[in-house]
C-alpha positions as CSV (number, residue, x, y, z in Angstrom):
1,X,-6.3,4.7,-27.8
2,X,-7.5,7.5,-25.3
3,X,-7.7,7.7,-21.9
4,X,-11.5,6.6,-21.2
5,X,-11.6,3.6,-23.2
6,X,-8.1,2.9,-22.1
7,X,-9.8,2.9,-18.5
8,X,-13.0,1.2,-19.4
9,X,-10.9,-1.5,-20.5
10,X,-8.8,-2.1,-17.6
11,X,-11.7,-1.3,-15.1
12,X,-13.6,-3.8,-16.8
13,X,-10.8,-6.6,-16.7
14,X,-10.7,-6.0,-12.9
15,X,-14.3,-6.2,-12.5
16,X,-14.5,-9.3,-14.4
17,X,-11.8,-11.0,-13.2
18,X,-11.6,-10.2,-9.4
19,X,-7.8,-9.3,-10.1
20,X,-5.4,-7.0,-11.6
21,X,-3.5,-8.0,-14.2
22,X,-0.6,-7.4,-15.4
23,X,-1.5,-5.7,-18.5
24,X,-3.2,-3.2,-15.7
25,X,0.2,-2.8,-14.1
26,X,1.8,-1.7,-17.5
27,X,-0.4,0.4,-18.7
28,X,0.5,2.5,-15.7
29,X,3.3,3.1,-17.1
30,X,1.8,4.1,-20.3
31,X,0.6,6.6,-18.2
32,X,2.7,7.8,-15.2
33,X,2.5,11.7,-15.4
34,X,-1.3,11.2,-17.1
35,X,-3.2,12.7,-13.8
36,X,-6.7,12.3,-16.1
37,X,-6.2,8.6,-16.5
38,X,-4.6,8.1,-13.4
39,X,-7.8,9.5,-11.5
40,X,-10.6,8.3,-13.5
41,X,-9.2,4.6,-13.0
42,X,-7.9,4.5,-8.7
43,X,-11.5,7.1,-8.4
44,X,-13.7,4.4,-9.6
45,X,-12.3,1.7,-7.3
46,X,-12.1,4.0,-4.0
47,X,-15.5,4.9,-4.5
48,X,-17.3,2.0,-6.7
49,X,-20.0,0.6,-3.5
50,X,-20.6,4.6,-3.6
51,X,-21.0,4.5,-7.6
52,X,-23.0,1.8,-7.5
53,X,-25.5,2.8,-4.5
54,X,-25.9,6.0,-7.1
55,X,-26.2,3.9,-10.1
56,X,-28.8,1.4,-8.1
57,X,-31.1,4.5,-7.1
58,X,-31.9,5.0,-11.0
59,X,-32.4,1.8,-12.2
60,X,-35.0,-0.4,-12.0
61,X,-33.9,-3.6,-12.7
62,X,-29.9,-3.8,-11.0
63,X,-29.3,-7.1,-12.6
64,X,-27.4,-5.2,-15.6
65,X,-24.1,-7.0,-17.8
66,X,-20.8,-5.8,-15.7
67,X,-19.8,-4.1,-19.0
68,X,-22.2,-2.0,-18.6
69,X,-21.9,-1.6,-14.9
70,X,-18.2,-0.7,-15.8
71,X,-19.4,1.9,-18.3
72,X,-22.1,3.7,-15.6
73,X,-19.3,3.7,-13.0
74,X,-16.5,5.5,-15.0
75,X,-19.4,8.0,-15.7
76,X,-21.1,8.7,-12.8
77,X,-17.9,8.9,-11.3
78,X,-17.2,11.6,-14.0
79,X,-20.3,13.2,-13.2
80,X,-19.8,13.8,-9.7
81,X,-15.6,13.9,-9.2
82,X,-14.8,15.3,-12.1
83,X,-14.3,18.8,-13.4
84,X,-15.3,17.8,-17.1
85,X,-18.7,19.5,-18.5
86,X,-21.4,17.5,-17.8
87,X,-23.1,16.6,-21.4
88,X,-19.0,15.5,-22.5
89,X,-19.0,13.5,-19.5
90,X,-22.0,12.0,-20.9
91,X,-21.4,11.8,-24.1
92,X,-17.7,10.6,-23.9
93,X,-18.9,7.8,-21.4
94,X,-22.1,6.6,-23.5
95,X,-19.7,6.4,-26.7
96,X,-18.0,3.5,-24.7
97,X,-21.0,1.1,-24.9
98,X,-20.3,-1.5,-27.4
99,X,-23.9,-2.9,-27.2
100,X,-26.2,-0.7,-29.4
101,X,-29.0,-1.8,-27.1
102,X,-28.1,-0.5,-23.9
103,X,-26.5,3.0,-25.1
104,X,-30.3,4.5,-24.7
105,X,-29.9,3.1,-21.1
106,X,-26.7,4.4,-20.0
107,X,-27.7,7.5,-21.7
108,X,-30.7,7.8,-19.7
109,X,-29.3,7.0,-16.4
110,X,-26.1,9.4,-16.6
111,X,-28.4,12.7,-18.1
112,X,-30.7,11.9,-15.0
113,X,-27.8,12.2,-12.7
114,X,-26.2,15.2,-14.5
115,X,-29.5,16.8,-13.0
116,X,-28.6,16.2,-9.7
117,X,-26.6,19.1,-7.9
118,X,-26.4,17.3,-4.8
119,X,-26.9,13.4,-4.5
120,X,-27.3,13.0,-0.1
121,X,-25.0,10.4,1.5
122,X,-26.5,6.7,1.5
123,X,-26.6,6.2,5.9
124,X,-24.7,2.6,5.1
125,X,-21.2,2.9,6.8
126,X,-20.1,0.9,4.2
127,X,-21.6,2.7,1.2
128,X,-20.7,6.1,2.4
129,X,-16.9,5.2,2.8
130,X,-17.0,2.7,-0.5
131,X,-15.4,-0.1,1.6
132,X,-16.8,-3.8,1.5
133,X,-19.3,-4.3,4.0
134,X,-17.9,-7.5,5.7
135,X,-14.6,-5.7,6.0
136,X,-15.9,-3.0,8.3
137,X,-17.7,-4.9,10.3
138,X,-14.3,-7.2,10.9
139,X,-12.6,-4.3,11.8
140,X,-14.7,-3.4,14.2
141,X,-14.2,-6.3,16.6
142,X,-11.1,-5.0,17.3
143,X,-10.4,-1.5,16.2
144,X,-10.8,1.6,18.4
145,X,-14.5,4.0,16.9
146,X,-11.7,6.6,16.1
147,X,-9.3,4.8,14.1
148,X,-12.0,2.7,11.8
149,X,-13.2,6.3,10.5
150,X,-10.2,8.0,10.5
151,X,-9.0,5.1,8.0
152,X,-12.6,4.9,6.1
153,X,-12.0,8.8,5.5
154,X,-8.5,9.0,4.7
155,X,-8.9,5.7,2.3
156,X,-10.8,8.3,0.0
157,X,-7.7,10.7,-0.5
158,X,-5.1,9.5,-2.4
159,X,-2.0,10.3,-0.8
160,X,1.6,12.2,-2.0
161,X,4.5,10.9,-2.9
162,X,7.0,10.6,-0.4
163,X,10.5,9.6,-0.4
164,X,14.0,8.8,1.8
165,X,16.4,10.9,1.2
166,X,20.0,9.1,0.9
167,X,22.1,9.9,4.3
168,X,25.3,8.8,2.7
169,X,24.8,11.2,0.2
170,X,23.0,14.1,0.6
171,X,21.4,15.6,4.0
172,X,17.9,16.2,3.0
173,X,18.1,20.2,3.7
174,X,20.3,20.4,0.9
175,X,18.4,18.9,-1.8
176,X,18.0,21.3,-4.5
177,X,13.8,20.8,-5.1
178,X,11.4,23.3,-5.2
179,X,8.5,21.2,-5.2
180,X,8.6,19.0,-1.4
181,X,7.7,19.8,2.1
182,X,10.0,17.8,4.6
183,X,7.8,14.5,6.0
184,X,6.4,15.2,9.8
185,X,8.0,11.9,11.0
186,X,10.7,10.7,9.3
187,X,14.0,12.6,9.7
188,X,15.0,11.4,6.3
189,X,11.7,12.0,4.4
190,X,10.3,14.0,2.0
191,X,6.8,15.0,0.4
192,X,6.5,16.0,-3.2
193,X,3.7,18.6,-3.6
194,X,3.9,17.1,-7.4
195,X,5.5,16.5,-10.5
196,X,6.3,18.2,-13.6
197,X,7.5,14.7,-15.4
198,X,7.7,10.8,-14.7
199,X,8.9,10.4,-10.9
200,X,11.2,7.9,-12.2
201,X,13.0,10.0,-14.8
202,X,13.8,12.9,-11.6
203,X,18.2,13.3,-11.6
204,X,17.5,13.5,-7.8
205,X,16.1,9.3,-8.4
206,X,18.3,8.1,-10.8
207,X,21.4,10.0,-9.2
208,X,20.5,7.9,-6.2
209,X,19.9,11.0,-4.0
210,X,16.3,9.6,-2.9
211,X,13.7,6.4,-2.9
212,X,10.2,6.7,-3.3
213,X,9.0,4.7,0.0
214,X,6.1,5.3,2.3
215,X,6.7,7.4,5.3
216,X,5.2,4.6,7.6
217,X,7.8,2.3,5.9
218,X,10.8,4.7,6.4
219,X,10.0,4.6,10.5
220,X,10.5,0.7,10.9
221,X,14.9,0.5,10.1
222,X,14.5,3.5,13.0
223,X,13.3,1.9,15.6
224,X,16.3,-0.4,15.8
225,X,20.4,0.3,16.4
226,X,22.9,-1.1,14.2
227,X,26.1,-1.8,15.1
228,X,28.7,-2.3,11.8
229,X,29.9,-5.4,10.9
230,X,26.8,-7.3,12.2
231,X,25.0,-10.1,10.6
232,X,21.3,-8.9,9.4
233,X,18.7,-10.5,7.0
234,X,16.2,-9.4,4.9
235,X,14.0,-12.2,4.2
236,X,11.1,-10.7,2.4
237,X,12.5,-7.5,0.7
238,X,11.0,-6.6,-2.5
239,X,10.6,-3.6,-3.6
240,X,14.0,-3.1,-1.4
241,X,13.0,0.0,0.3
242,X,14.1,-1.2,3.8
243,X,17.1,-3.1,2.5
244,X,18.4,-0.4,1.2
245,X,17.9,2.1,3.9
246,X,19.3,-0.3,6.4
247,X,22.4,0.2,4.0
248,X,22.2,3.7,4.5
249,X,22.3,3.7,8.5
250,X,25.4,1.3,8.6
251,X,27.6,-1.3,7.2
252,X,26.3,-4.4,8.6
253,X,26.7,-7.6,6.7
254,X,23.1,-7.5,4.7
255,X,21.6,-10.0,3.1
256,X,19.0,-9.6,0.3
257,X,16.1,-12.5,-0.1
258,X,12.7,-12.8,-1.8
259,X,11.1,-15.4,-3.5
260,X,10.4,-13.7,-6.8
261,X,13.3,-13.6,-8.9
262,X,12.0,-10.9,-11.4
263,X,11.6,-8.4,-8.1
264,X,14.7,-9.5,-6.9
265,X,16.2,-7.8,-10.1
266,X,14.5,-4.4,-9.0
267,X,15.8,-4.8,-5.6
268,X,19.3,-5.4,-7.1
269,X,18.7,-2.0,-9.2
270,X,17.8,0.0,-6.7
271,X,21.1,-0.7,-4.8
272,X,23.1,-0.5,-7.8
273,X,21.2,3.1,-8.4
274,X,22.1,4.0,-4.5
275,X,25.8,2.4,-5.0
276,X,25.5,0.2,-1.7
277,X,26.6,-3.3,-1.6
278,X,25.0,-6.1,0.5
279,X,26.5,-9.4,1.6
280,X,24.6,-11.6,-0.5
281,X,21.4,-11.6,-2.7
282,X,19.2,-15.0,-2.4
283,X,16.4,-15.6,-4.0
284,X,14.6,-18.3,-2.2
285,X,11.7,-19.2,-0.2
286,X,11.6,-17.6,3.2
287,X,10.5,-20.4,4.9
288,X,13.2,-22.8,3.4
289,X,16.1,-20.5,3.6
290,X,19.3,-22.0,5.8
291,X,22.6,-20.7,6.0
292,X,26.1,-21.4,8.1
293,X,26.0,-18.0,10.2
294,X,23.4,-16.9,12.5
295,X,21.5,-13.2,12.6
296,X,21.8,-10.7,15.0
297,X,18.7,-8.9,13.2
298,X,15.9,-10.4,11.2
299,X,13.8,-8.3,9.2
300,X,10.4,-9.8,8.0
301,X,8.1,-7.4,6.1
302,X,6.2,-10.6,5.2
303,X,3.5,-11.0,2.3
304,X,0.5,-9.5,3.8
305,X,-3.3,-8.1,3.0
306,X,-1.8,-5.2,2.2
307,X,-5.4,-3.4,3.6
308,X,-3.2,-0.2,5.4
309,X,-2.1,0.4,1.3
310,X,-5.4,1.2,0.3
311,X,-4.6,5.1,-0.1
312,X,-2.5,4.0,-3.0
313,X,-3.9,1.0,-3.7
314,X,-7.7,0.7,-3.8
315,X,-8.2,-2.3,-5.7
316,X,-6.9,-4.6,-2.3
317,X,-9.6,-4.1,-0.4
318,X,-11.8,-5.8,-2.9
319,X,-9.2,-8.0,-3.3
320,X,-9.0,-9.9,-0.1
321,X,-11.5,-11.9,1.7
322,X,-11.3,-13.6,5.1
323,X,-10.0,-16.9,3.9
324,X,-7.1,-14.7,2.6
325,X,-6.2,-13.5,5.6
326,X,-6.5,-17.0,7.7
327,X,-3.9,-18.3,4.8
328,X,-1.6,-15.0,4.8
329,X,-1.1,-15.3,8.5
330,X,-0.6,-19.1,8.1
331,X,2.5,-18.3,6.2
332,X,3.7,-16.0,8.2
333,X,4.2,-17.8,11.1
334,X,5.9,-20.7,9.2
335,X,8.8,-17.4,8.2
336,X,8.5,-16.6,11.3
337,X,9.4,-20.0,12.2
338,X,12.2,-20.1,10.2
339,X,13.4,-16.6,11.3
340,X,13.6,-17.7,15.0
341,X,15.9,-20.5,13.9
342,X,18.5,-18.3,11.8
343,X,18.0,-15.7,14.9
344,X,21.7,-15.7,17.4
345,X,20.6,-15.3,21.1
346,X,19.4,-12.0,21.9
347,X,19.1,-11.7,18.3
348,X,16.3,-9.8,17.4
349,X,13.0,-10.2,15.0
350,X,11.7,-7.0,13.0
351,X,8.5,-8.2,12.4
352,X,6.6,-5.8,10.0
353,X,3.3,-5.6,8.0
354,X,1.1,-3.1,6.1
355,X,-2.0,-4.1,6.6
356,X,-4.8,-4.0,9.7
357,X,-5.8,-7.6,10.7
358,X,-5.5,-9.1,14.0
359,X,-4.3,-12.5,12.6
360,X,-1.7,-11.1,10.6
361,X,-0.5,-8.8,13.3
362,X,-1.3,-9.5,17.1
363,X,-1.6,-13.0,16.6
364,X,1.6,-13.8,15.1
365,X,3.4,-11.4,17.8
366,X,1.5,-13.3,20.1
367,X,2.8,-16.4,19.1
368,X,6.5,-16.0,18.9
369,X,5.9,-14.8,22.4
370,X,3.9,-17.4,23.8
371,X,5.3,-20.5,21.9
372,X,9.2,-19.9,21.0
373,X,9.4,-17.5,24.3
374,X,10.7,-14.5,22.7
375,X,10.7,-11.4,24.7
376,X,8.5,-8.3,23.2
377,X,11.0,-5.1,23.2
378,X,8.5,-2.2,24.5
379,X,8.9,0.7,21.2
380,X,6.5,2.8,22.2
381,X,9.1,5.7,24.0
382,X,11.1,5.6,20.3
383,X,7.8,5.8,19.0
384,X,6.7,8.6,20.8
385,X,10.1,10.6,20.0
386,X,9.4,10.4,16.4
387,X,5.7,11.5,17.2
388,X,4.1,8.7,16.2
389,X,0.6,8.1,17.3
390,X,0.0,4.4,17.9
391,X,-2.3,1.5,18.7
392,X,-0.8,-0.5,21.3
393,X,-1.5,-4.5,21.7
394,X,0.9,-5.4,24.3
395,X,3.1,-6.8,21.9
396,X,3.5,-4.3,18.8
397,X,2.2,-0.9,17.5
398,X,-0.1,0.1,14.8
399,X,0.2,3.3,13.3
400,X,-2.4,5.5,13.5
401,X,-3.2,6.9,9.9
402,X,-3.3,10.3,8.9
403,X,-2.6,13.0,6.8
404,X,1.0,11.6,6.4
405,X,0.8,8.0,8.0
406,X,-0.8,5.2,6.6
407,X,-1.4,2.1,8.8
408,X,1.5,0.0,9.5
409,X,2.4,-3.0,12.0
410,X,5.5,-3.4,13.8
411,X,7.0,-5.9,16.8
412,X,9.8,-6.5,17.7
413,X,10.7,-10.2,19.6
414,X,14.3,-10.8,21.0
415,X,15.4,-14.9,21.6
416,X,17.1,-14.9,25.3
C-alpha cells in the first residue's frame, strides 16, 4: 500500500468517525521515519477549516460525500504545502477516488487550484489559523490578545523532538550526538534537529541515556525539592515521563499509578530501560486509590483536553467539545479529592495539565484552595530563573508557548 492511500484511509476513518482509532495509532509506526506520510496526514488536520474554506471557494454545491471531501483535502493540501509537481499532485490524488462519478469533479477542482499561485488568507480568525471556531472564541474570554495568536500561529508548526537527558547517567554535555541543540529551558533537555532512523531504535534511547518528553513537561519535577527517602505519588503517570525523572532527581519512595493496565506496562518499560526502581506500581483508579502511608508529594498530571498538545497532536482540537471539558474537569477534582486525602500535612499537590481551559486549570486550583483550604505556593521566582514566560492566575502558571514551549498548567497547593 503506498503512502497516499495509506493516508486517505486513515484521514477518512477520522473524518467519519470523529476519533482516531487505533489502527491510526499503528500505522504510525508503519511509518515512523516516513516524513512524506507523516506530513501529508498531521498537515491535513492542522490546516483542514483552511482546506476546506479553499475547497468551498470552487465548488458550487459544498454538500459533497466526506470521501470525497477527504480526497480534495489530501490534495489541495498537496497543492499548496507540498513540494510535489503539481499535475502528480493531481493526478496521484484523483487516482484515490473510488467513485467513477466524481473523479471528473475532484479532477476539475484540484487543476483549477494548481492555477492559483497565490490563494489570499480567508479574514475568519478561525479559518486563517484552521482552529474550530467555538474554540477561539472560548479562549478568548479569558486569554491575553497575545497569547491566543501566538498559540493559533505556533499550532501550525509542528514542533522537534525533544528529550531529558538521564542525570544519573550521563551529563547532557557529554552526549556523543551530532544532531541536537541543548533545550532553552530545561537544564536536562535536548532538541533533535532530526533523525537519520526510528527515534526509538537511537543506542542513546534504548541505552537509557535519554526520554523523549516535552520540554514544558521536563519543567514541572523542577519546580519542587525532594528530599530522599520521602513518600511521593504518581497517580496519573502514563507515558511515565515525570515518574521517571522524579527518579532521576532523588531516591524518594515512588509510587507508580494509572488506570490503564496496558500503559502501565510502557511505564514499567521505560523504568526498566532507565534501570530505576520505584516503590510500588498500582494500577488503579485514581479516585479510588487508598493506602496505609500518607504523601509528602502528590503528583496529578490528570486526564485532560490535551488542547496545549496540538503542535503534536492536531486531531484534539477537533476532538473536544465543551461538554468535554465540563466532564474532564469533573474528574479532576474527584482525584483531586482523593489526592488531598492521601496528602501528610504540609504535604504538597503537583497539580499539572497540558491543555488551556479555565475549568480544567484555574478552577480546580481554585477549588482545593477555597474548599479543602490548601495554601497556593507562589512559583513564579523558580519560574522566572528557568526563564519561563508565564500566565499568572493567582493560583498557578500557564506557560507561554513558543518556539520551544508549548502550553502547560501547573499549581501547586500545600495542606497546613
Amino acid at each position: 500500500m503506498n503512502d497516499l492511500l495509506l493516508a486517505y484511509r486513515l484521514l477518512r476513518k477520522r473524518f467519519k468517525g470523529g476519533m482516531f482509532s487505533k489502527d491510526f495509532y499503528e500505522a504510525f509506526s508503519y511509518a515512523e521515519e516516513k516524513a512524506f506520510f507523516k506530513d501529508l496526514v498531521y498537515g491535513v488536520l492542522r490546516r483542514q477549516e483552511y482546506l476546506d474554506w479553499v475547497i468551498n471557494s470552487f465548488l458550487k454545491k459544498k454538500d459533497i460525500p466526506p470521501s470525497i471531501r477527504t480526497v480534495l483535502r489530501i490534495g489541495t493540501y498537496l497543492l499548496l504545502f507540498s513540494n510535489i509537481p503539481k499535475y502528480a499532485a493531481v493526478n496521484e490524488t484523483v487516482n484515490l477516488v473510488e467513485k467513477q462519478s466524481f473523479r471528473k469533479l475532484v479532477n476539475a477542482i484540484l487543476r483549477n487550484i494548481s492555477k492559483f499561485t497565490y490563494i489570499k488568507e480567508p479574514d475568519e480568525v478561525h479559518l486563517k489559523y484552521s482552529h474550530p471556531k467555538w474554540l477561539i472564541e472560548y479562549w478568548k474570554k479569558f486569554l491575553p490578545e497575545d497569547y491566543l495568536f501566538s498559540m493559533l500561529e505556533l499550532n501550525l508548526i509542528p514542533p522537534k523532538t525533544t528529550a531529558r537527558v538521564n542525570r544519573r547517567k550521563i551529563n547532557r554535555d557529554e552526549l556523543n550526538l551530532s544532531n541536537i541543540t541543548y533545550t532553552k529551558y530545561s537544564p536536562y533537555g535536548i532538541v533533535f534537529e532530526n533523525f537519520n532512523s526510528s527515534p526509538w531504535e537511537l543506542k542513546e534511547y534504548i541505552e537509557g541515556y535519554i526520554t523523549y518528553q516535552s520540554e514544558s513537561s521536563q519543567l514541572i519535577p523542577l519546580l519542587v525539592d525532594f528530599s530522599p527517602d520521602e513518600n511521593v505519588l504518581d497517580m496519573c503517570s502514563a507515558p511515565g515521563g515525570k515518574a521517571t525523572h522524579i527518579l532521576e532527581l532523588e531516591n524518594v519512595n515512588l509510587y507508580v499509578n494509572d488506570i490503564d493496565s496496558s500503559k502501565m506496562e510502557i511505564v514499567k518499560k521505560q523504568f526498566e530501560r532507565l534501570k530505576l526502581t520505584p516503590k510500588n506500581f498500582l494500577v488503579e483508579d485514581a479516585r479510588k486509590l487508598d493506602f496505609n502511608i500518607k504523601f509528602d508529594k502528590i503528583f496529578v498530571d490528570a486526564p485532560c483536553s490535551s488542547l496545549g498538545t496540538a503542535r503534536r497532536n492536531p486531531e484534539v482540537l477537533r476532538r473536544q467539545t465543551p461538554e468535554n471539558i465540563k466532564q474532564l474537569s469533573k474528574l479532576q477534582k474527584e482525584i483531586l479529592e482523593n489526592a488531598w486525602k492521601l496528602l501528610k500535612n504540609n504535604g504538597i499537590i503537583i497539580y499539572s495539565t497540558c491543555t488551556v481551559t479555565y475549568e480544567e486549570n484555574t478552577l480546580n486550583s481554585k477549588w482545593l484552595v477555597e474548599e479543602k483550604n490548601g495554601t497556593i505556593l507562589d512559583i513564579r521566582e523558580k519560574l522566572e530563573k528557568f526563564g519561563v514566560k508565564y500566565l499568572w492566575d493567582g493560583y498557578g502558571a500557564l506557560f507561554y508557548p513558543n518556539e520551544n514551549l508549548t502550553p502547560f498548567y501547573v499549581s501547586l497547593i500545600k495542606k497546613e
